[in-house]
N, C-alpha and C positions, 0 to 999 in steps of 0.2 A: 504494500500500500504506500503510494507515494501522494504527496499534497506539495505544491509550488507556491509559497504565495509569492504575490509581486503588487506593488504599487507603495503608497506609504508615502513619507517623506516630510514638512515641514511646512505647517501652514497657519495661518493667523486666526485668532480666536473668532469665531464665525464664519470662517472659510468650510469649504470643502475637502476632501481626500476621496478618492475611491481604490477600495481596495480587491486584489481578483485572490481565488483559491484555485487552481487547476488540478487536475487531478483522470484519470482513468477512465472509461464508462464502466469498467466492473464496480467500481466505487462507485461514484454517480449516479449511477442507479441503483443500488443497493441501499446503501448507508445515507443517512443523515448527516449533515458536514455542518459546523459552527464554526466563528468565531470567537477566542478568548483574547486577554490581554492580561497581561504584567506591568504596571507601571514600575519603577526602580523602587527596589527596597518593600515592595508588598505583595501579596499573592497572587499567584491568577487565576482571571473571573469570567465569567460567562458573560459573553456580549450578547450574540445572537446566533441562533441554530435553525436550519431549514430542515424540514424532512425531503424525502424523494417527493411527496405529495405536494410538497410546496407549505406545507405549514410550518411557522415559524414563530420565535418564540426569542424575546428581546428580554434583557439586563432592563430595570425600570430607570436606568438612570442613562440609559441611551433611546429608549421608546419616544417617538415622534421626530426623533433626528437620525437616525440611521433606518438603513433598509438592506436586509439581505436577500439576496435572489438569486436563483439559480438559472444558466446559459447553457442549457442541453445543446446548444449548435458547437459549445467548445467543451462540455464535461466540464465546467465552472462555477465558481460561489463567487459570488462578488457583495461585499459589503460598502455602499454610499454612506460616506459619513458626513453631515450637515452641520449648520449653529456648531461645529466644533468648540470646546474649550479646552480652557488649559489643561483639567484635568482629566480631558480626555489623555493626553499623552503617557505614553506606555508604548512597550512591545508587544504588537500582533498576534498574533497564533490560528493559523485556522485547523481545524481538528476534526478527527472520525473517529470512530471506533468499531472494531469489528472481533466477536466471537471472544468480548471482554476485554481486550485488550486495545491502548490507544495508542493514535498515532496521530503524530503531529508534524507540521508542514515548518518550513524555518519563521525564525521571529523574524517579520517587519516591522522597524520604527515608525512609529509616530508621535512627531512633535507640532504640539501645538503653542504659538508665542500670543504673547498679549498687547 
């Protein structure tokens, strides 16, 4: 099981970022794939997770500002992140898991400035 994330990067507080998950169609059709993060120095948390069905299921402190969704033309999660704040900033994660065990795609930064 492999996950690619890509996008990220450095953006002002109310800006935009969007971020992609790639990954396999044995995955992608299978598995439910989320988003977590790690800000520096605290744990990591659930942002947002899609099922194959497309139901999803958002962190309360990212709901009405991010959107995850899935790109069956590429086998992709992609997470729109909106009204960014500062505390949104943290390392990325996008994540699966199968037959109990997880697996995670690499961290992308995300920095948000004020």
């Amino acid at each position: 099981v492999q996950l690619q994330a890509s996008g990220g990067g450095l953006a002002q507080a109310g800006g935009s970022l969007r971020l992609s998950c790639a990954t396999s169609g044995s995955v992608f059709n299978v598995n439910a794939i989320g988003w977590y993060r790690q800000p520096t120095g605290k744990q990591r948390e659930m942002v947002a997770v899609i099922s194959v069905g497309g139901n999803t299921h958002y962190a309360d402190s990212v709901k009405g500002r991010y959107t995850i969704s899935r790109d069956t033309a590429t086998n992709t999660v992609n997470l729109q992140m909106n009204s960014l704040r500062v505390e949104d900033t943290a390392v990325y994660y996008c994540h699966t898991s199968r037959l109990g065990r997880d697996y995670w795609g690499q961290g992308t930064q995300v920095t948000v400035s004020s």
